[in-house]
PyMOL commands that place a pseudoatom at each C-alpha (Angstrom):
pseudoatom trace, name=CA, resn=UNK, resi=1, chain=A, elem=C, hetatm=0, pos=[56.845, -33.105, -6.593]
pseudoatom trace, name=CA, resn=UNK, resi=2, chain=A, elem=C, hetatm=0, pos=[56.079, -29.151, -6.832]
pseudoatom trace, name=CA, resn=UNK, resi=3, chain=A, elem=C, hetatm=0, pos=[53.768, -27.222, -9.135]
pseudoatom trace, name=CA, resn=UNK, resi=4, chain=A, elem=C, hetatm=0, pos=[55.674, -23.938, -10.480]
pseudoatom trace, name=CA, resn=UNK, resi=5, chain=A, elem=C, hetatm=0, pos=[53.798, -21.474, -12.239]
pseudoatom trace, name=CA, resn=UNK, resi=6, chain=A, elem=C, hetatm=0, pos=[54.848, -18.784, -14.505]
pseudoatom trace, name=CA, resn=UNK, resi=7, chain=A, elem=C, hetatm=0, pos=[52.940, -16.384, -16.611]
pseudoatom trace, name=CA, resn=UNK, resi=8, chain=A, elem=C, hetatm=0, pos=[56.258, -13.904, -17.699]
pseudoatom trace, name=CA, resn=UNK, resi=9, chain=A, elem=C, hetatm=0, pos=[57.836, -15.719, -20.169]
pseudoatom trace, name=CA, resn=UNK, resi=10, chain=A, elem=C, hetatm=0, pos=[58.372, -14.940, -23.915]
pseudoatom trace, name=CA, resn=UNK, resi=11, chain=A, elem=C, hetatm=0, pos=[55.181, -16.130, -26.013]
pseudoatom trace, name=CA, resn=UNK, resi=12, chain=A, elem=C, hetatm=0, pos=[54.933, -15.529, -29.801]
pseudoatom trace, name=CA, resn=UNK, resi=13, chain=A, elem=C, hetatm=0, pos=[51.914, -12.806, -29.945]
pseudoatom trace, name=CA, resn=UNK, resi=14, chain=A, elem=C, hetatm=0, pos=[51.078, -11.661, -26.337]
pseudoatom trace, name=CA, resn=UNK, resi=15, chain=A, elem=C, hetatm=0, pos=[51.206, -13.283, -22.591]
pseudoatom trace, name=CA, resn=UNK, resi=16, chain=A, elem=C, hetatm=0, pos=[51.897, -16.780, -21.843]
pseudoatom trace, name=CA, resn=UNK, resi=17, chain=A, elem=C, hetatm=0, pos=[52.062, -19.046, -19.230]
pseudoatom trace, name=CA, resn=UNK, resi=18, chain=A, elem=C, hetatm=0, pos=[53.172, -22.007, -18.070]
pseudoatom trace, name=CA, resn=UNK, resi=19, chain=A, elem=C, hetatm=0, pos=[52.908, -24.692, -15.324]
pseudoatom trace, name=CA, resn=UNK, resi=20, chain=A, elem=C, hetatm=0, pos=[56.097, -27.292, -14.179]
pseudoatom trace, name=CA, resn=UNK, resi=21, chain=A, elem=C, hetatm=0, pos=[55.872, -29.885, -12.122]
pseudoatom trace, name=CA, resn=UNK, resi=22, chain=A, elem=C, hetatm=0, pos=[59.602, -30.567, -9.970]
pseudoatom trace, name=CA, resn=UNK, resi=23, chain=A, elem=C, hetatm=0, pos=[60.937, -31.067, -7.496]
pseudoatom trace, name=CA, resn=UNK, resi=24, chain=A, elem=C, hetatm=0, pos=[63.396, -28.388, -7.201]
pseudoatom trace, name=CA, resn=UNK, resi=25, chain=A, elem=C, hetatm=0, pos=[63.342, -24.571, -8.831]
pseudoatom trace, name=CA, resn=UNK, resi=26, chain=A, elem=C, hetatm=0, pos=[65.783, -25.441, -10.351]
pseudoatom trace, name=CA, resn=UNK, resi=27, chain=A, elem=C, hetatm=0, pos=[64.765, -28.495, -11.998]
pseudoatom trace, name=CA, resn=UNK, resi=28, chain=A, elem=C, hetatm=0, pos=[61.501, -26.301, -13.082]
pseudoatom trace, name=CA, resn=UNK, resi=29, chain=A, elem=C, hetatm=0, pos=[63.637, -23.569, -14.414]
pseudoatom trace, name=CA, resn=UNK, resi=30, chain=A, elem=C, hetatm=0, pos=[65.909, -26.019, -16.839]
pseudoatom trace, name=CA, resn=UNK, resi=31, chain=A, elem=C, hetatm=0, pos=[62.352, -28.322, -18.013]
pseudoatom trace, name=CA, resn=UNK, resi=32, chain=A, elem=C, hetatm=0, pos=[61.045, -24.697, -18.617]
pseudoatom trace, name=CA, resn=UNK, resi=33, chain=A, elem=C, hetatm=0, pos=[63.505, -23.479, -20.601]
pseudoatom trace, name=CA, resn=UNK, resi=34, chain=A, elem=C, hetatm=0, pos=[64.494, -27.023, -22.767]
pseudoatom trace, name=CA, resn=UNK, resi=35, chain=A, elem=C, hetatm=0, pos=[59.889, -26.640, -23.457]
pseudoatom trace, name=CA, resn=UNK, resi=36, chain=A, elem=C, hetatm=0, pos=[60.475, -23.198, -24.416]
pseudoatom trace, name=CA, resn=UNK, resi=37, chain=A, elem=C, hetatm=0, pos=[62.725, -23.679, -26.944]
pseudoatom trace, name=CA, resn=UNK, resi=38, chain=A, elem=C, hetatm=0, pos=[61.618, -26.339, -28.452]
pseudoatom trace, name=CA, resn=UNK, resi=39, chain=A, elem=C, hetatm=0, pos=[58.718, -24.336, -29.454]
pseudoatom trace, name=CA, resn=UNK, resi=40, chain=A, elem=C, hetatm=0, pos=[61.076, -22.368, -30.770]
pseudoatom trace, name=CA, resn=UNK, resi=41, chain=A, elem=C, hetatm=0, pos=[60.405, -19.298, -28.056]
pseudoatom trace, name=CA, resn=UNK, resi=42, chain=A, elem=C, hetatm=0, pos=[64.295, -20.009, -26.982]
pseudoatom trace, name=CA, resn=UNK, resi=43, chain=A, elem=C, hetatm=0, pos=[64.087, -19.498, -23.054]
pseudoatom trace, name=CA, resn=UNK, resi=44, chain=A, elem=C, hetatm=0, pos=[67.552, -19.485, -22.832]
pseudoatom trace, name=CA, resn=UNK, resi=45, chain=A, elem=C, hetatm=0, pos=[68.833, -15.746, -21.461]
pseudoatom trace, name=CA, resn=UNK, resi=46, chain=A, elem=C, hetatm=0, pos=[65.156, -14.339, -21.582]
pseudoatom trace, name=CA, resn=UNK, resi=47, chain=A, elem=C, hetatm=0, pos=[64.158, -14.038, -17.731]
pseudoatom trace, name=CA, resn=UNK, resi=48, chain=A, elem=C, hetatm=0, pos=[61.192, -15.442, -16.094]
pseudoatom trace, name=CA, resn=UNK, resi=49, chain=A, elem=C, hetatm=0, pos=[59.583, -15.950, -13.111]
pseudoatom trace, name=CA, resn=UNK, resi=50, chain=A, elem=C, hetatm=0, pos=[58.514, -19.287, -11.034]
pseudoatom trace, name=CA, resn=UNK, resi=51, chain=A, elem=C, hetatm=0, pos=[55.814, -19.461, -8.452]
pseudoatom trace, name=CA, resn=UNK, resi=52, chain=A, elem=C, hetatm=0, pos=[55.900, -21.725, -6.328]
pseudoatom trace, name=CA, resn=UNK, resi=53, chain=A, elem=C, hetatm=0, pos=[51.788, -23.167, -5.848]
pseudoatom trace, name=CA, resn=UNK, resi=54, chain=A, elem=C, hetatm=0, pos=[50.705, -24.353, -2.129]
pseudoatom trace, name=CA, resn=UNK, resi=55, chain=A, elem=C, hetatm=0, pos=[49.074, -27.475, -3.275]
pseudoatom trace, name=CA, resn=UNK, resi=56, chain=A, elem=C, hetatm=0, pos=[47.990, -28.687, 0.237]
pseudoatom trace, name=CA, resn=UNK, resi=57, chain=A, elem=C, hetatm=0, pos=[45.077, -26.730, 0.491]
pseudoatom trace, name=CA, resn=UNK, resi=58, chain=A, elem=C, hetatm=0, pos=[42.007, -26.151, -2.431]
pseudoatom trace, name=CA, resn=UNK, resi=59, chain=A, elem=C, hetatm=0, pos=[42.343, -23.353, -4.391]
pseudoatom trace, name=CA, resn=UNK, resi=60, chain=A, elem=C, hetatm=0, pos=[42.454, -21.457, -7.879]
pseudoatom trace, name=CA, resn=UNK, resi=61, chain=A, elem=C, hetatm=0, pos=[44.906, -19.664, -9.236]
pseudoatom trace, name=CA, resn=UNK, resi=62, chain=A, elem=C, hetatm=0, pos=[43.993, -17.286, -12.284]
pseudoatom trace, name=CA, resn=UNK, resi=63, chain=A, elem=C, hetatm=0, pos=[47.580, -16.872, -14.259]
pseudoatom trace, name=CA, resn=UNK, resi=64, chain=A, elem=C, hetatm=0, pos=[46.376, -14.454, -16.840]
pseudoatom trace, name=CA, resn=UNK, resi=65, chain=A, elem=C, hetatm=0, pos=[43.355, -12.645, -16.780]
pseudoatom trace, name=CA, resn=UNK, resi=66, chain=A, elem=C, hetatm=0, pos=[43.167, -10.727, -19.857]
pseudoatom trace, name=CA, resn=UNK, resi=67, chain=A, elem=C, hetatm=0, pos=[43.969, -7.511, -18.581]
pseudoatom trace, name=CA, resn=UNK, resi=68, chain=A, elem=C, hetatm=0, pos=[46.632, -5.517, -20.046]
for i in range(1, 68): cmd.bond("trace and resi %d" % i, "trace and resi %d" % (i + 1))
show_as sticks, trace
zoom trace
């Protein structure tokens, strides 16, 4: 399995983000997108990013920082 991050999609007041684990973009992209609209923020047709996360070596990974 992959870890996919992505901190562009629609949220209900300001950022959000999101991590997936799949094993293929794509399979990250449609679990994404069926979570999203459950929560009634209807990924469907609203663009977003995936990042790909190199999980073989320690690390941290700040996804939003605050900073707009």
């Amino acid at each position: 399995m992959k870890v996919w991050t992505c901190n562009d999609h629609k949220g209900f007041y300001v950022g959000a983000c999101s991590v997936v684990v799949a094993d293929t973009e794509d399979q990250a992209r449609e679990l994404l997108e069926q979570e999203l609209k459950d929560r009634g923020l209807s990924g469907s047709g609203n663009p977003f990013t995936l990042n790909l996360l190199d999980v073989s070596i320690p690390c941290a990974h700040v996804l939003i920082d605050g900073d707009y």
